[in-house]
Residue, then its C-alpha position, 0 to 999 in steps of 0.5 A: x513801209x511803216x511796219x518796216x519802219x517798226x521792224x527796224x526801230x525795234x531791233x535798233x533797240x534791241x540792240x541797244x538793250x543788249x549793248x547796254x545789258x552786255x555793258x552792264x554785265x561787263x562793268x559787273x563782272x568782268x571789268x577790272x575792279x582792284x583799286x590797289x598797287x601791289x600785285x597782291x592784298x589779302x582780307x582775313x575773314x573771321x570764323x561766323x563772320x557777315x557779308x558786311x564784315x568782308x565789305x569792310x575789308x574789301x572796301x578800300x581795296x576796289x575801284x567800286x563796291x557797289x557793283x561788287x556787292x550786285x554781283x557778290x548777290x547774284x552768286x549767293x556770296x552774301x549768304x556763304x561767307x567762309x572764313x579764311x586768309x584770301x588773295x586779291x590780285x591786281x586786275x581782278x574783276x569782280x568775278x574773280x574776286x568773288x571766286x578767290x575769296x569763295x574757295x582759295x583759303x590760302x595757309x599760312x606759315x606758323x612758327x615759334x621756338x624758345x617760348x619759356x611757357x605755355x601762356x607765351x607760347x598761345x600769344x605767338x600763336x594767336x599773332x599768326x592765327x585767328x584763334x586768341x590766346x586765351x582760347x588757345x592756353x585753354x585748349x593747351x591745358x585742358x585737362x581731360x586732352x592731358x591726361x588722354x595723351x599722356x602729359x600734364x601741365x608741367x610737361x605740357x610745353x614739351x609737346x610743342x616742337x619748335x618749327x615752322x608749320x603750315x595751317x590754315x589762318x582760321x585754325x581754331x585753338x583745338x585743332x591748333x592743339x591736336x596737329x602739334x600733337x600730331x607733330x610731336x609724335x611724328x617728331x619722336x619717330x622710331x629712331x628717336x625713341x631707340x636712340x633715347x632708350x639706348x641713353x636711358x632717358x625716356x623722350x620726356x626726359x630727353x625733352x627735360x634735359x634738352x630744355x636745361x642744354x638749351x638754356x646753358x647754350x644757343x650754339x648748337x656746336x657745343x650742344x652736344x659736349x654740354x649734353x655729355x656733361x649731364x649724361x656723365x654726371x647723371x651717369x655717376x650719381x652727381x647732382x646736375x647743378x644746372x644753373x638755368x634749373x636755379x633761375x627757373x625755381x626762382x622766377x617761381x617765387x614772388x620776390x625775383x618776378x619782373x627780375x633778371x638774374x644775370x648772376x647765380x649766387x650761394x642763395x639761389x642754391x639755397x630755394x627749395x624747390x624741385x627744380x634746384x639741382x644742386x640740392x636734389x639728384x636726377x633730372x628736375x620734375x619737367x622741361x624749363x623751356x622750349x627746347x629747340x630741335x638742335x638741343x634735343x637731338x644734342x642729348x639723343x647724340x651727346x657726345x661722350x668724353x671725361x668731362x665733368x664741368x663747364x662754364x662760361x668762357x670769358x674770352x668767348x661769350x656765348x661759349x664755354x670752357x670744360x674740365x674734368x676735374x674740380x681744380x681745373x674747373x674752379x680755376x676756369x669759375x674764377x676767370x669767369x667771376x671775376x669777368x663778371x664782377x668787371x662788368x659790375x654783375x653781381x646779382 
């Protein structure tokens, strides 16, 4: 009877060991442990980064840390840190969450366009990834990368397609720089480069000219008659006399930093400069902007007609009137000007 007794209060605590264990094992690794009210939350984890830099971030996300960290422990999670974006979704239990943040690096959608140049294009950037900007503008002109690829500093933004690309967050500056790399040969397929040599401009100086069609217009409808104009004055030997080319060579120069010019006089078309169309014939030493694709393929496609001129149309802002001889064009400026001057624009 006694060892009975024995017999029972043993497996009476067995059970209550194993209750307790299972309890524990539970509350460790399978209860619930998201503190949160979104159905999701996402940590950020640094390349290098240490077990406390991802507690930090996961601190205020849960109901309790501690157990995580028991857990996050046990799985070695502590010792094997990958760096990456990782979703937390509600009702996660600490298992789970150890599972995501292990080998759920989830990517992300970086995009850019317009950027005027390579410094503004790696602080876009380095908002939307892990890398800095400082490290990516090292990476974008680094020169022994140039030279192996065909490019230098000036032509160097062309490289750069506008859009929007999937990447990892933790994307280092280097390979940041060989996928869009990548993405600007994929760009100037077969078809692209064919229909450039069909005009006579190779891709650079597809991508040079874009840049100056961009600048003039945003609507991609009259891209393409914008584009023809240059194609017809490159065509007989006339100076582009691109405005955008104007600006762009006077932002250069100490004295128009921190300026807008909002209106182009005869003393712009004075400053020396290889990128002052009106004075040197032919397309300017490189690319003045990003170009968006719309433009690019504006001048691949330019449209062919008799037109010479354009300026802007006075009626309808952000569009343009065109001729296709000097009077009608001067007739077309002073409307234009004088438009500016009522609206007190006169630098």
């Amino acid at each position: 009877m006694y060892i009975k007794k024995i017999l029972w209060a043993v497996a009476l605590i067995g059970l209550i060991v194993i209750a307790v264990f299972s309890y524990y094992v539970y509350s460790v690794m399978l209860k619930p442990n998201t503190a949160f009210n979104n159905e999701e939350a996402y940590i950020y984890v640094p390349t290098n980064a240490t077990y406390n830099q991802v507690r930090e971030q996961l601190e205020p996300l849960l109901i309790d840390i501690d157990k995580f960290d028991a857990l996050a422990k046990q799985k070695k999670y502590t010792t094997n840190i990958r760096a990456g974006k990782y979703a937390i979704k509600k009702g996660m239990n600490n298992n789970d969450i150890i599972n995501s943040i292990r080998s759920k690096n989830l990517p992300v959608r970086v995009s850019f366009n317009n950027q005027e140049s390579l410094p503004k294009l790696a602080g876009r950037i380095a908002q939307q990834i892990e890398a800095d900007s400082l490290s990516l503008l090292q990476a974008m002109t680094d020169s022994v990368f140039l030279k192996k690829n065909d490019f230098d500093k000036q032509s160097a933004l062309g490289m750069y397609i506008p859009n929007s690309y999937e990447l990892f967050w933790n994307t280092s500056a280097e390979t940041f720089r060989d996928r869009m790399l990548k993405e600007y040969n994929r760009f100037w397929n077969t078809t692209r480069v064919n229909k450039a040599k069909a005009i006579g401009l190779t891709p650079k100086e597809v991508m040079t000219l874009g840049s100056i069609v961009h600048e003039e217009s945003k609507q991609a409808s009259e891209q393409p008659r914008i584009a023809g104009v240059y194609m017809n004055r490159l065509r007989i030997g006339m100076p582009l006399q691109a405005d955008p080319t104007l600006k762009y060579a006077a932002y250069q120069l100490p004295e128009y930093q921190d300026t807008i010019i909002k209106r182009v006089l005869n003393k712009h078309k004075e400053i020396e400069s290889p990128y002052n169309t009106y004075k040197y014939l032919g397309l300017p030493p490189s690319l003045i902007a990003m170009p968006d694709i719309t433009a690019i393929d504006a001048v691949l496609n330019y449209e062919k007609h008799n037109y010479v001129y354009f300026v802007a149309d006075a009626k309808r802002l952000g569009y343009h009137k065109f001729a296709k001889t000097l009077s009608q064009h001067n007739a077309n400026a002073r409307a234009y000007h004088r438009y500016l001057s009522s609206q007190g624009i006169n630098k």
